[in-house]
N, C-alpha and C positions, 0 to 999 in steps of 0.2 A: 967159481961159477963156470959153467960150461959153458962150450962155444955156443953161439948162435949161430944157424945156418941160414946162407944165403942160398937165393936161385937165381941162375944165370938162364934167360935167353934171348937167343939173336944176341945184339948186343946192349941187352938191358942185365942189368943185377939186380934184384931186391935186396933190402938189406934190413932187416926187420929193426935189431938191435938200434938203430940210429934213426928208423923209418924214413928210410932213403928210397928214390929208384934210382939209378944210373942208369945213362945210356953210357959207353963209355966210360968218360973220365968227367964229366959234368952231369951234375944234380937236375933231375928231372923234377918240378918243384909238382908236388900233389897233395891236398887238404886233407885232414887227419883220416875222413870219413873212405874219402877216394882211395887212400892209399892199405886202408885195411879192406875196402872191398879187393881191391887187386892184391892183397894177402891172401884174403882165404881165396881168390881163385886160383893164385899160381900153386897155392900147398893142394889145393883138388884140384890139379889138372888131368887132361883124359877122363874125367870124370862130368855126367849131367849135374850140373849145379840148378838148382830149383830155385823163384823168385823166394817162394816161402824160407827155404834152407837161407837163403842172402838177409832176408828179413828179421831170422832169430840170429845168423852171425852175427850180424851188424849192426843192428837195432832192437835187439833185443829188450832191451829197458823203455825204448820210446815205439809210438806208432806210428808210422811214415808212411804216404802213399807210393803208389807206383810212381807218382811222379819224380816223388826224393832220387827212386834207383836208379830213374832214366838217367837226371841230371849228373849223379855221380857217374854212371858210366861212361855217362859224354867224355866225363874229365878223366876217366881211366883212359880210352880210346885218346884221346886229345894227348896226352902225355905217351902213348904209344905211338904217336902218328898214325893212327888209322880213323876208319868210319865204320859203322853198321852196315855200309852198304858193299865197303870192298873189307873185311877181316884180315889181319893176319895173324894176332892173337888169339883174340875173342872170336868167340865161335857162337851164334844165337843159332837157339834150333825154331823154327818153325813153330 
């Protein structure tokens, strides 16, 4: 089987094969849903991700409102240590 590749930044890893994030050397603990939203955004980074584009990655089989996305994101941002209001990962555009 091939490797799986990780992304590294700042001092976070993803680590898909295990559905990990590290910060470090400790396990940043995030729900299945959270942690594949923050999959496909680190694999499309530099890149405009669309709510709809998030909506068929990630729930593609079910139908969730905007509210589902917010709340994961919280939990992405929350396990990043950051906020909507100050970014240093996440980037929302207007």
């Amino acid at each position: 089987m091939p490797p799986v590749s990780q992304w590294s930044f700042g001092p976070f890893r993803l680590d898909p094969r295990n559905a990990c994030l590290w910060r470090g050397t400790e396990v940043v603990p995030l729900p299945p849903t959270a942690f594949a939203l923050l999959h496909y955004l680190v694999t499309h980074a530099g890149q405009l991700v669309t709510k709809d584009e998030l909506f068929d990655a990630i729930w593609a089989e079910t139908v969730v409102s905007e509210v589902v996305l917010k709340v994961r994101m919280g939990e992405v941002r929350k396990a990043l240590g950051e906020t909507a209001h100050a970014p240093t990962w996440l980037v929302q555009m207007p």
